[in-house]
N, CA and C atoms as an extended XYZ file, in Angstrom:
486
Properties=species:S:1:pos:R:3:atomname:S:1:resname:S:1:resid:I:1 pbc="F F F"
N       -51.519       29.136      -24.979 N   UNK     1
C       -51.882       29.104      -23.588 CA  UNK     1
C       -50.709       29.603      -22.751 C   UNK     1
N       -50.862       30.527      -21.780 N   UNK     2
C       -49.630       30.729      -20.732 CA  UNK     2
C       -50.432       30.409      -19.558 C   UNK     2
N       -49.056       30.022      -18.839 N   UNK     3
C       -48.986       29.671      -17.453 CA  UNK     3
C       -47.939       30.442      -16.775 C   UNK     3
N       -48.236       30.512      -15.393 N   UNK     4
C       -47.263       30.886      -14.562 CA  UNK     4
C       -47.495       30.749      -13.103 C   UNK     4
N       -46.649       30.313      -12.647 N   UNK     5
C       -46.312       29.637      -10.868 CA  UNK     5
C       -45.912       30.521      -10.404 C   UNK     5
N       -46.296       30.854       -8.816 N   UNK     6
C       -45.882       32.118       -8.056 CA  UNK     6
C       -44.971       30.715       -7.292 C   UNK     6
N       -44.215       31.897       -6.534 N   UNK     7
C       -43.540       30.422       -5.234 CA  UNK     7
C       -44.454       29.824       -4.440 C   UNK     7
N       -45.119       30.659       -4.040 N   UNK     8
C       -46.134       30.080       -2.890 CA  UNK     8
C       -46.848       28.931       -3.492 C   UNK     8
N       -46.903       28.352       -4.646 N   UNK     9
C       -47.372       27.412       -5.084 CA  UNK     9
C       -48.863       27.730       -5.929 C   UNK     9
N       -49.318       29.131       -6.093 N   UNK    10
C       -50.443       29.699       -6.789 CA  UNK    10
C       -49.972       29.532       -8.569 C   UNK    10
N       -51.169       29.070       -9.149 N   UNK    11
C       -50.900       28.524      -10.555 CA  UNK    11
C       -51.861       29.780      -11.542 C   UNK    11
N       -51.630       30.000      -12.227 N   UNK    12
C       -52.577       30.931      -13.354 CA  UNK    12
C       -52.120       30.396      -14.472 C   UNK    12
N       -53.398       30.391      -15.444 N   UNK    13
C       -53.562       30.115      -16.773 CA  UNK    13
C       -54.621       30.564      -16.888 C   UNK    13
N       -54.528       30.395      -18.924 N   UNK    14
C       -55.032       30.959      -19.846 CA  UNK    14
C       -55.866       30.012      -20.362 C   UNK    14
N       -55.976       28.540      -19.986 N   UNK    15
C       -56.708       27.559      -20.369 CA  UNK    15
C       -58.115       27.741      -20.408 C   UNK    15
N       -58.865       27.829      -21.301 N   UNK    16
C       -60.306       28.232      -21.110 CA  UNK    16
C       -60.958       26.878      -20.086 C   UNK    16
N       -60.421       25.817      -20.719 N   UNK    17
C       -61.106       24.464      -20.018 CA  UNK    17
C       -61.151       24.252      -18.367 C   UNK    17
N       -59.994       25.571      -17.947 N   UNK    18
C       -59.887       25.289      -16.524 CA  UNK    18
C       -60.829       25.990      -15.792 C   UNK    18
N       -61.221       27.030      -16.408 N   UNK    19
C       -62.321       28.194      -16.015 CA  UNK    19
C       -63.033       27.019      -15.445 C   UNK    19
N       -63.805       27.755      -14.240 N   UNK    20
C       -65.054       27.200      -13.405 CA  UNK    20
C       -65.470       28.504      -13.155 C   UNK    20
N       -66.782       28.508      -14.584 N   UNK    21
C       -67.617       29.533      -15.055 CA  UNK    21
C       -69.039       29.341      -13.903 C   UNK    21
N       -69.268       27.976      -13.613 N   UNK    22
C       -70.106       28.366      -12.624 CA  UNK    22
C       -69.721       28.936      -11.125 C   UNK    22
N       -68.874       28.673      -10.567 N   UNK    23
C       -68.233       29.357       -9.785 CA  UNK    23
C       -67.316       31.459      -10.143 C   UNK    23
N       -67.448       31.242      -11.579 N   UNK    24
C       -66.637       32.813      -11.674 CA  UNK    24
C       -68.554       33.480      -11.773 C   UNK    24
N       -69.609       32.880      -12.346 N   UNK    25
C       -70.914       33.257      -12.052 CA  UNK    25
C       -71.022       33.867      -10.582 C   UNK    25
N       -71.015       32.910      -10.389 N   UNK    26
C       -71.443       33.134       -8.789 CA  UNK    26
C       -70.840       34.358       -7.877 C   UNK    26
N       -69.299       34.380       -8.269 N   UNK    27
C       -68.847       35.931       -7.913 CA  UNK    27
C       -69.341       36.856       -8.431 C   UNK    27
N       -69.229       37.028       -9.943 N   UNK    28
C       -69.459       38.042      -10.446 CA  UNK    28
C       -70.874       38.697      -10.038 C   UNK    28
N       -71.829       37.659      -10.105 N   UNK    29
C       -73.328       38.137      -10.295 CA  UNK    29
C       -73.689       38.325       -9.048 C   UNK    29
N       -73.055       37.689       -7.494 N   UNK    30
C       -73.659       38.161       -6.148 CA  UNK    30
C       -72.439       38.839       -5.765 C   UNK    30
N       -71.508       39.400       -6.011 N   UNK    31
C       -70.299       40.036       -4.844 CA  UNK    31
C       -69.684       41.026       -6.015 C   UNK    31
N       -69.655       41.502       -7.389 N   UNK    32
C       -68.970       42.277       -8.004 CA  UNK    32
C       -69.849       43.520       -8.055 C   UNK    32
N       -69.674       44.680       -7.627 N   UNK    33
C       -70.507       45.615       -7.902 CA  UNK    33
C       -70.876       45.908       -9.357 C   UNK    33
N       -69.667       45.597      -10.348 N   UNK    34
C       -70.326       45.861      -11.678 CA  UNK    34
C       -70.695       44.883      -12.585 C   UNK    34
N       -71.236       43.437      -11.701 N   UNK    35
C       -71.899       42.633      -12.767 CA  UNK    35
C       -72.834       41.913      -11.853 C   UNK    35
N       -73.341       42.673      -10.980 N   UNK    36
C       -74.770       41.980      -10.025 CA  UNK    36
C       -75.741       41.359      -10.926 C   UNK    36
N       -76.398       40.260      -10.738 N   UNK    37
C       -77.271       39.992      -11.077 CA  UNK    37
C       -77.235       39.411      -13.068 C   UNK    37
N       -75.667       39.646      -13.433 N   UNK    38
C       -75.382       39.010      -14.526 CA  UNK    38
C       -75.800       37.521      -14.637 C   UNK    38
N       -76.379       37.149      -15.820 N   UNK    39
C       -76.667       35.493      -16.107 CA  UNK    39
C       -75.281       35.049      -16.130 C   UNK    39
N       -75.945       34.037      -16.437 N   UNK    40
C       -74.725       32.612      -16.013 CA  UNK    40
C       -74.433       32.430      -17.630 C   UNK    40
N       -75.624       32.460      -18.731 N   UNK    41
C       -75.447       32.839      -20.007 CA  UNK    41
C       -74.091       34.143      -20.674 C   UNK    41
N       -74.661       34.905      -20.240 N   UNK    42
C       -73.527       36.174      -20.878 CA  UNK    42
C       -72.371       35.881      -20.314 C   UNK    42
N       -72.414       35.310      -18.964 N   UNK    43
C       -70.906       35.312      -18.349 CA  UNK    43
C       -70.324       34.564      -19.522 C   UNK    43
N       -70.720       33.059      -20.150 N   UNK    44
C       -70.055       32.179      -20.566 CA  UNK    44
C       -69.861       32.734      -22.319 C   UNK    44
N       -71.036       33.650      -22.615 N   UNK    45
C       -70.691       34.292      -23.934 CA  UNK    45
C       -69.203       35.175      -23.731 C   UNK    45
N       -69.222       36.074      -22.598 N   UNK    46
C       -68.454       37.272      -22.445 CA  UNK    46
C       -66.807       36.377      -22.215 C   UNK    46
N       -66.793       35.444      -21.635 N   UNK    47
C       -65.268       34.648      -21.735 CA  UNK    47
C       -65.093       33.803      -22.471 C   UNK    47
N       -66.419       33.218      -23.017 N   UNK    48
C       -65.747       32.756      -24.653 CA  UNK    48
C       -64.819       33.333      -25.777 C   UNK    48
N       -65.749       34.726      -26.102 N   UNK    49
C       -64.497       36.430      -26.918 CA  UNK    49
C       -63.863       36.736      -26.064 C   UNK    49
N       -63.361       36.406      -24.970 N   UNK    50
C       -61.954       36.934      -23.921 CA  UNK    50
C       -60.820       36.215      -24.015 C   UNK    50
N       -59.972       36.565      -23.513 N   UNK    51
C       -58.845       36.012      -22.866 CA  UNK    51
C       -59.222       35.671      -21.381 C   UNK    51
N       -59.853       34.651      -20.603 N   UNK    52
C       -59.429       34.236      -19.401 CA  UNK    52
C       -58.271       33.973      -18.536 C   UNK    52
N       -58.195       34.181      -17.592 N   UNK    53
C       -57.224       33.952      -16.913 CA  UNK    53
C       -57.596       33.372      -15.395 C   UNK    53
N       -57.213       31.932      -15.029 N   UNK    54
C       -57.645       31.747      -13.886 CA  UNK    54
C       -56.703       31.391      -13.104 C   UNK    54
N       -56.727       32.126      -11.502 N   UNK    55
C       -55.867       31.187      -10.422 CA  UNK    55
C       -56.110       30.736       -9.235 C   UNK    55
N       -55.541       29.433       -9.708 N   UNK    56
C       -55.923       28.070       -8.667 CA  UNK    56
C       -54.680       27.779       -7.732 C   UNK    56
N       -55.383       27.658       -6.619 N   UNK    57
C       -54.629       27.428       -5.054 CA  UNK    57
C       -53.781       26.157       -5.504 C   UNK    57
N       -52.496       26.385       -4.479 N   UNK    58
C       -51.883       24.940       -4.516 CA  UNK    58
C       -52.876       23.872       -3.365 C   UNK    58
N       -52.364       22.690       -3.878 N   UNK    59
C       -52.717       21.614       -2.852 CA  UNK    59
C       -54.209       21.071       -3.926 C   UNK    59
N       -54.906       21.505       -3.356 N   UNK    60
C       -56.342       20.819       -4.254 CA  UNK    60
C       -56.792       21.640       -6.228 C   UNK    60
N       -55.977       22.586       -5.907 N   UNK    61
C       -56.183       23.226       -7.708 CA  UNK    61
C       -57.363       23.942       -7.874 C   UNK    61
N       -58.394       24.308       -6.183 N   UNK    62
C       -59.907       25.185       -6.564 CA  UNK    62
C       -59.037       26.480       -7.240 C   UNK    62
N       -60.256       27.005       -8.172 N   UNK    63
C       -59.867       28.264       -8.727 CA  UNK    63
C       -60.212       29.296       -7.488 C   UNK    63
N       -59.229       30.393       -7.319 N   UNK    64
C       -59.508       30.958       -6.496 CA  UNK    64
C       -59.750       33.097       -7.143 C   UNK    64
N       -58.989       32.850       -8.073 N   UNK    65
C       -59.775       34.426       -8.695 CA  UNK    65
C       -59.489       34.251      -10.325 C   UNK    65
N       -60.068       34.987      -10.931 N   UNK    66
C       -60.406       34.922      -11.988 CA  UNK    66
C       -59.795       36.818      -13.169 C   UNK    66
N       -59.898       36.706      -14.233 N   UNK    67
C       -59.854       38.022      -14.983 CA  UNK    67
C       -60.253       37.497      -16.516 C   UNK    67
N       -60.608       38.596      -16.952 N   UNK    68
C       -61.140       39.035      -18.497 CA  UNK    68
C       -60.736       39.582      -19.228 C   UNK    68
N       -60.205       39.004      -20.445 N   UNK    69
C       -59.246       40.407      -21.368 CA  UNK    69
C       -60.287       40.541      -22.489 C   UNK    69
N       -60.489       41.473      -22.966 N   UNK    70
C       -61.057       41.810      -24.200 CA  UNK    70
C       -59.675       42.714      -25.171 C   UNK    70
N       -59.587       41.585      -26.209 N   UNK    71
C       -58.383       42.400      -26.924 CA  UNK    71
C       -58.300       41.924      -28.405 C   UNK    71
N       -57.424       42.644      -29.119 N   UNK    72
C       -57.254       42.213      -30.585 CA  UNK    72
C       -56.183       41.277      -30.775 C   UNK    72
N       -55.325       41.354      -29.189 N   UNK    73
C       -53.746       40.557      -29.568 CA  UNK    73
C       -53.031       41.478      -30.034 C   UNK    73
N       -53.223       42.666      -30.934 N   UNK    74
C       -52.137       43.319      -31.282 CA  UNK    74
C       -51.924       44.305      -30.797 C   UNK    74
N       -52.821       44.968      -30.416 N   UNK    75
C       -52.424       46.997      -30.106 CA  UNK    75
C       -53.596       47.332      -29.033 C   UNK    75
N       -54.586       46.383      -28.443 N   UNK    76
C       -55.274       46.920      -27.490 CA  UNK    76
C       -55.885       46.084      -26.750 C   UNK    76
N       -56.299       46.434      -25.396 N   UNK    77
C       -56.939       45.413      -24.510 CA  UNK    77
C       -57.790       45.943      -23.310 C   UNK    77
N       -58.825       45.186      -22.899 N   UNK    78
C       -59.021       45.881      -21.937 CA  UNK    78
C       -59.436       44.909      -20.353 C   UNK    78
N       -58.529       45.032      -19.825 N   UNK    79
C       -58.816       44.118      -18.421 CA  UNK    79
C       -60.056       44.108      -17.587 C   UNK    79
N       -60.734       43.337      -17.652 N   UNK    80
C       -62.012       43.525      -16.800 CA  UNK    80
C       -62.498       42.228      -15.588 C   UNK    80
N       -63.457       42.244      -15.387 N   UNK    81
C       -64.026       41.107      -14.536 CA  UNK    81
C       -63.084       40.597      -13.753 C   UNK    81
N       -62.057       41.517      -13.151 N   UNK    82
C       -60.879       40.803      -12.331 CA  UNK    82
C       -61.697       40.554      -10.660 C   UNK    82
N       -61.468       39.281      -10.530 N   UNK    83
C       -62.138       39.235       -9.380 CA  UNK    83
C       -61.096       38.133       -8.111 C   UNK    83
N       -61.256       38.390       -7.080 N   UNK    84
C       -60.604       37.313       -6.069 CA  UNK    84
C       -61.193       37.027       -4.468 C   UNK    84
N       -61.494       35.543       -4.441 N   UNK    85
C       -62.148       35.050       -3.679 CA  UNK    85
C       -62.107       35.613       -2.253 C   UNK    85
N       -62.958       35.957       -1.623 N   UNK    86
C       -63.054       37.019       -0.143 CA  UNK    86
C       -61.934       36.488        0.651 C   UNK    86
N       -62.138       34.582        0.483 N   UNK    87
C       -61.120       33.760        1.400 CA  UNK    87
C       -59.936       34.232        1.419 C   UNK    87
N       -59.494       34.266       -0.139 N   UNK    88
C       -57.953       34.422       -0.642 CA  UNK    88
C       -57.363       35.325       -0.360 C   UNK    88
N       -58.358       36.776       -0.476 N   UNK    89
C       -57.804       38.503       -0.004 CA  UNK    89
C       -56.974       38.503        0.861 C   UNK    89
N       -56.334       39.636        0.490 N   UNK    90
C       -55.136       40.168        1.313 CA  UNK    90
C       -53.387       38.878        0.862 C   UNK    90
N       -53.401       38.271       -0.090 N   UNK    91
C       -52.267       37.518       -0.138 CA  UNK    91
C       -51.551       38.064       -1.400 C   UNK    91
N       -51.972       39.316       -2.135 N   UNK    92
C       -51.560       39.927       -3.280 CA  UNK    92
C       -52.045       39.017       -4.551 C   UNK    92
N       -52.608       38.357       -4.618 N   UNK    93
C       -53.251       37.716       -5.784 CA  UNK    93
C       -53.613       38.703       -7.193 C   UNK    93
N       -54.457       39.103       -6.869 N   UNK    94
C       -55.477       40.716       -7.552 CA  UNK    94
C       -54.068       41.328       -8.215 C   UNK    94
N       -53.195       41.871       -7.179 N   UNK    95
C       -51.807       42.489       -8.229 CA  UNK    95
C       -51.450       41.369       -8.831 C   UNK    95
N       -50.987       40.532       -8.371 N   UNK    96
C       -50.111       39.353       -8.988 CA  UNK    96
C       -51.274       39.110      -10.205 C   UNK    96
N       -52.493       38.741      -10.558 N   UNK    97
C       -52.575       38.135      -11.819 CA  UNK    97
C       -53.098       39.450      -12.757 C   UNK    97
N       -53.183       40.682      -11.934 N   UNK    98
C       -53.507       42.071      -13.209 CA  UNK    98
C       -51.850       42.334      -13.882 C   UNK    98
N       -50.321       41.927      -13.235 N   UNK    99
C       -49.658       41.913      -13.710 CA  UNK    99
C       -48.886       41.012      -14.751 C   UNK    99
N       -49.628       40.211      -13.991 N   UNK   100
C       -49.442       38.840      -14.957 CA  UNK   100
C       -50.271       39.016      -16.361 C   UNK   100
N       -51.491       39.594      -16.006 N   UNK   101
C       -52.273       39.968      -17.554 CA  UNK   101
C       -51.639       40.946      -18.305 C   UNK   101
N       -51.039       41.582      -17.709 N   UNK   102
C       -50.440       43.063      -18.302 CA  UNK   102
C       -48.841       42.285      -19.148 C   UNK   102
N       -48.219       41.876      -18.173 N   UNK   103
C       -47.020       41.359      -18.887 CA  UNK   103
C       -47.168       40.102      -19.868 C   UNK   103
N       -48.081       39.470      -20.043 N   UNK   104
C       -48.252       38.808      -20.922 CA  UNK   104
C       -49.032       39.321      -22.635 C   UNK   104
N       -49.909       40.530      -21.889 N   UNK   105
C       -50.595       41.179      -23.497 CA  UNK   105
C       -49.186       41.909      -23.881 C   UNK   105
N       -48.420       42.377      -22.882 N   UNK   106
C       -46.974       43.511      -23.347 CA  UNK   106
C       -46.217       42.437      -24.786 C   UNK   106
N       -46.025       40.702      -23.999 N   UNK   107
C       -45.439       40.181      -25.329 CA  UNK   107
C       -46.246       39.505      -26.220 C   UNK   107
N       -47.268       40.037      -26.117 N   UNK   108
C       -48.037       40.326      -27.776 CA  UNK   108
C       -48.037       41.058      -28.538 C   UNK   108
N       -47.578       41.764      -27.720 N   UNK   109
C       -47.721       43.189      -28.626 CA  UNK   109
C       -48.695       44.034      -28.025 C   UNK   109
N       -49.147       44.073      -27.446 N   UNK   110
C       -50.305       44.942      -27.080 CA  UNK   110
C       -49.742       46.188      -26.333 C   UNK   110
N       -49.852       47.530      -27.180 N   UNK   111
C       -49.142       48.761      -26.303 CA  UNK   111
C       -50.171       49.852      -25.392 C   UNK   111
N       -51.697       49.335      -24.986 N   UNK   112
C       -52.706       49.841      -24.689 CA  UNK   112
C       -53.555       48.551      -23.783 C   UNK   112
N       -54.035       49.213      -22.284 N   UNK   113
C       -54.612       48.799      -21.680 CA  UNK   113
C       -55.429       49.247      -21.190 C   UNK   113
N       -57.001       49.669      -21.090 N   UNK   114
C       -57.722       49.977      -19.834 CA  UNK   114
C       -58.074       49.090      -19.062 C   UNK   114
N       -58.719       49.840      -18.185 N   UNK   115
C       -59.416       49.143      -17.109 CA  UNK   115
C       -60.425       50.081      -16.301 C   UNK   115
N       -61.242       49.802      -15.634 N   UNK   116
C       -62.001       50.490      -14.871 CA  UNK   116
C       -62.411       49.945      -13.754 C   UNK   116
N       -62.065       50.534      -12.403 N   UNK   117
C       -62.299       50.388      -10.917 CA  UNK   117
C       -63.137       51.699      -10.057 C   UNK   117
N       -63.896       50.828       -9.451 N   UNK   118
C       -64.440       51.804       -8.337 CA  UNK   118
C       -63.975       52.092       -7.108 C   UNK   118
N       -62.617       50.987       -6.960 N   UNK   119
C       -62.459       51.174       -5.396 CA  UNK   119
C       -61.297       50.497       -5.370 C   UNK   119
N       -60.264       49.672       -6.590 N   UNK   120
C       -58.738       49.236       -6.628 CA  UNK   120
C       -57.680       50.000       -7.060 C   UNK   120
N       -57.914       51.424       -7.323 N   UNK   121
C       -57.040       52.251       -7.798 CA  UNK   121
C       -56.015       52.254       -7.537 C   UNK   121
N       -55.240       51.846       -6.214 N   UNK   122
C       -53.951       51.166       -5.404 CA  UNK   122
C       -53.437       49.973       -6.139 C   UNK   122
N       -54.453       49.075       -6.526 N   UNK   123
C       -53.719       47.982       -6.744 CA  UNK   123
C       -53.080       47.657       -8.120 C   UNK   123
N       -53.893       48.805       -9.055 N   UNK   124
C       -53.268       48.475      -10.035 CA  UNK   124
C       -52.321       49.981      -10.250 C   UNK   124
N       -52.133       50.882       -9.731 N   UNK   125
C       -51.373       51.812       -9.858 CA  UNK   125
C       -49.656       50.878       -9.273 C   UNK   125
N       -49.709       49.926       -8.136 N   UNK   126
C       -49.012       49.204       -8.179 CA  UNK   126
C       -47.785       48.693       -9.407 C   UNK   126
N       -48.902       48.357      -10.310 N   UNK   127
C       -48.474       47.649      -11.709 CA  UNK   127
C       -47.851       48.669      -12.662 C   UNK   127
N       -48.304       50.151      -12.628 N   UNK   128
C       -48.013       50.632      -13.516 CA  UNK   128
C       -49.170       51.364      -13.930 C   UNK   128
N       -50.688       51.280      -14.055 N   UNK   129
C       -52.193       51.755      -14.437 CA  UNK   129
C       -52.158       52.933      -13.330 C   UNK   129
N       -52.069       54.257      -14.601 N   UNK   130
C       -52.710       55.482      -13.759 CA  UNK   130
C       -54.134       56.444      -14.307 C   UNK   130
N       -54.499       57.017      -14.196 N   UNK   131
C       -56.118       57.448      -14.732 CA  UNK   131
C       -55.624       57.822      -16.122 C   UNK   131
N       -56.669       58.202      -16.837 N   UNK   132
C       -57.029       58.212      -18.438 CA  UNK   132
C       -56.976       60.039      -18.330 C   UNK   132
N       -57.139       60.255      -19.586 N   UNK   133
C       -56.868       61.860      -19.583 CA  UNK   133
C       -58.228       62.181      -19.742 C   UNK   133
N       -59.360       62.747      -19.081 N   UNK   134
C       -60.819       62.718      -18.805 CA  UNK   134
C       -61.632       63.201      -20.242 C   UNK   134
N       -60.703       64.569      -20.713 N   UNK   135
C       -60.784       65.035      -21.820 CA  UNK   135
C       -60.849       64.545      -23.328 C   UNK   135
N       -60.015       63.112      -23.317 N   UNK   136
C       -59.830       62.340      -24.841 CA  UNK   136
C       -60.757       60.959      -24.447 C   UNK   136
N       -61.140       60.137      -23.382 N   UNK   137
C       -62.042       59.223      -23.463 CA  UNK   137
C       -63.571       59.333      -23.256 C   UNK   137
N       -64.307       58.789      -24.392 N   UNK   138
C       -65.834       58.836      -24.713 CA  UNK   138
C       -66.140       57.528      -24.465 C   UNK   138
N       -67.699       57.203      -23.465 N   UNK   139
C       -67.987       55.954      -23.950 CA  UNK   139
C       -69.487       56.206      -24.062 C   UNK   139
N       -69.974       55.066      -24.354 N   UNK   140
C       -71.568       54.649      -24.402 CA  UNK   140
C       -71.958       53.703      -23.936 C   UNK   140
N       -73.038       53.933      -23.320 N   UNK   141
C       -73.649       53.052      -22.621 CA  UNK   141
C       -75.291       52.591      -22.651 C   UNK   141
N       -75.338       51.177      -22.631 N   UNK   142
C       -76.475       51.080      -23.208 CA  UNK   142
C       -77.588       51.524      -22.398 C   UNK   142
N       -79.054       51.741      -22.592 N   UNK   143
C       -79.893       52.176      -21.996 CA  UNK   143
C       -80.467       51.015      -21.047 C   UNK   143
N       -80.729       50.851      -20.013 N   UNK   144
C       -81.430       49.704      -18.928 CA  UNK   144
C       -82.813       50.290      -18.676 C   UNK   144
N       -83.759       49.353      -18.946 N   UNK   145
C       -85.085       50.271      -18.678 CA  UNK   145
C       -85.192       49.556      -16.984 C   UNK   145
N       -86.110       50.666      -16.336 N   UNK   146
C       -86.360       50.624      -14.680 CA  UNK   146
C       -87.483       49.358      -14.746 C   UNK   146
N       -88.302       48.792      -15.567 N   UNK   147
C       -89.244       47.826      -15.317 CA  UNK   147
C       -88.592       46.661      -15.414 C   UNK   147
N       -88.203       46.403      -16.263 N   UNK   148
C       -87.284       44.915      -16.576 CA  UNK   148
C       -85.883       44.562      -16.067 C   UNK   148
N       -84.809       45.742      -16.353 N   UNK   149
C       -83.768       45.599      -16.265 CA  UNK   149
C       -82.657       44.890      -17.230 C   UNK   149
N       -83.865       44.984      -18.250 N   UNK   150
C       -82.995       44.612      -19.741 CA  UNK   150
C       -82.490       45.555      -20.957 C   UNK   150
N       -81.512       45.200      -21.114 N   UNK   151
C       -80.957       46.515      -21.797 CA  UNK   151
C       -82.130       46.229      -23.176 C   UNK   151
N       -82.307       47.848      -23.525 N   UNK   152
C       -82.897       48.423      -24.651 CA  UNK   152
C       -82.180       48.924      -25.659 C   UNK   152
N       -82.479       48.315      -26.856 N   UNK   153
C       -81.925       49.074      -27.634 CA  UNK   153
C       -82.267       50.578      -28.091 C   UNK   153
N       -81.968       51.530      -28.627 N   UNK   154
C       -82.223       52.967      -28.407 CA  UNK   154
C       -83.019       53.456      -29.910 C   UNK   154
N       -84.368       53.426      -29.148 N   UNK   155
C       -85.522       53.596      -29.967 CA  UNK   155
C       -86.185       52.714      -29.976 C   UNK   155
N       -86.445       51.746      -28.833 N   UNK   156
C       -86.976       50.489      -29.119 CA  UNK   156
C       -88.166       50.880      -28.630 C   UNK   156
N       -89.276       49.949      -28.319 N   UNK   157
C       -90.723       49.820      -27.935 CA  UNK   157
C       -90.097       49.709      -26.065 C   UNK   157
N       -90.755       50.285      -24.935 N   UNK   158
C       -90.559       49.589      -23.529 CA  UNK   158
C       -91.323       48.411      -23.723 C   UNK   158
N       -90.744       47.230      -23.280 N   UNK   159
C       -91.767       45.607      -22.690 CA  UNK   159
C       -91.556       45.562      -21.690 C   UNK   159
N       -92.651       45.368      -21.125 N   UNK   160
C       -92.882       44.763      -19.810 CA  UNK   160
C       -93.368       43.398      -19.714 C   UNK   160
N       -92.358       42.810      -19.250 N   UNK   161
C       -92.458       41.294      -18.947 CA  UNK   161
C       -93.538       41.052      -17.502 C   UNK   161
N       -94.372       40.103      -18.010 N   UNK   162
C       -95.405       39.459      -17.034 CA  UNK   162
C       -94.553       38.334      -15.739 C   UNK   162
C-alpha cells in the first residue's frame, strides 16, 4: 500500500478499502465523458484488477478524486479513470495524484505509461506525458450495437432487449 500527504493536508492511497466506489460510480458514470452511463458493477470489477488510488480532503477524510492503474507491476501501465471532484478543481489535485501515480509505478519498475485524454493534455504534459508516435500505436475496440448499447461480441447475433 502507498501513501502520501501533500502539505495542505490532502491524503492519497492505494488502499482498496478506502475507495468509495459508490461515490467514484457516480462520477464516472454522470460527469466523465468516457465512462457515461457505466454500471456500478464493472466500475467495482474494473478497480478490483487495478491499482486504485484515492484522495481524501483533510479535516473530515471525504474522498475527493480518484485514478485507475491497469498494470503488470513490472514494465507497463496504463493510467485511466483519473477523475476530480468539480468542488475540488482548480487546487492542482489531477497533477498532484497523476504524478503521484507515475512516481510510484517508476519504483516498481514500471518504464511505460499511457494514458488517454480528450481535453487534459496540459495537465499531464506537466508531469512529463507527451503524445504517442501515431504511426506505432494500434488499438481495438469493441463493437456497441445502436439498440442496446451493449457491447457485442464480433460475429455475434444483434438482441434486442424488451
Amino acid at each position: 500500500m502507498f501513501t502520501l500527504t501533500r502539505p495542505d493536508g490532502y491524503l492519497l492511497s492505494t488502499d482498496p478499502d478506502r475507495l468509495d466506489l459508490d461515490r467514484v460510480h457516480h462520477w464516472l458514470s454522470t460527469d466523465a465523458y468516457w465512462a457515461l452511463g457505466r454500471d456500478r458493477d464493472t466500475v467495482g470489477r474494473a478497480f478490483a484488477g487495478s491499482i486504485g488510488f484515492g484522495v481524501y480532503r483533510p479535516g473530515d477524510g471525504r474522498q475527493v478524486a480518484v485514478a485507475r492503474v491497469v498494470t503488470d507491476r513490472a514494465t507497463f501501465a496504463w493510467l485511466c479513470d483519473v477523475y476530480v471532484d468539480r468542488a475540488e478543481r482548480g487546487r492542482g489535485l489531477g497533477t498532484w495524484l497523476a504524478g503521484a501515480a507515475r512516481d510510484h509505478l517508476a519504483e516498481l519498475g514500471v518504464r511505460r505509461i499511457v494514458l488517454a485524454t480528450e481535453d487534459a493534455h496540459g495537465v499531464y504534459a506537466k508531469i512529463g506525458f507527451a503524445p504517442v508516435e501515431p504511426d506505432r500505436w494500434m488499438k481495438w475496440t469493441a463493437p456497441v450495437t445502436q439498440l442496446t448499447g451493449k457491447e457485442q461480441s464480433a460475429g455475434s447475433p444483434l438482441t434486442v432487449e424488451a
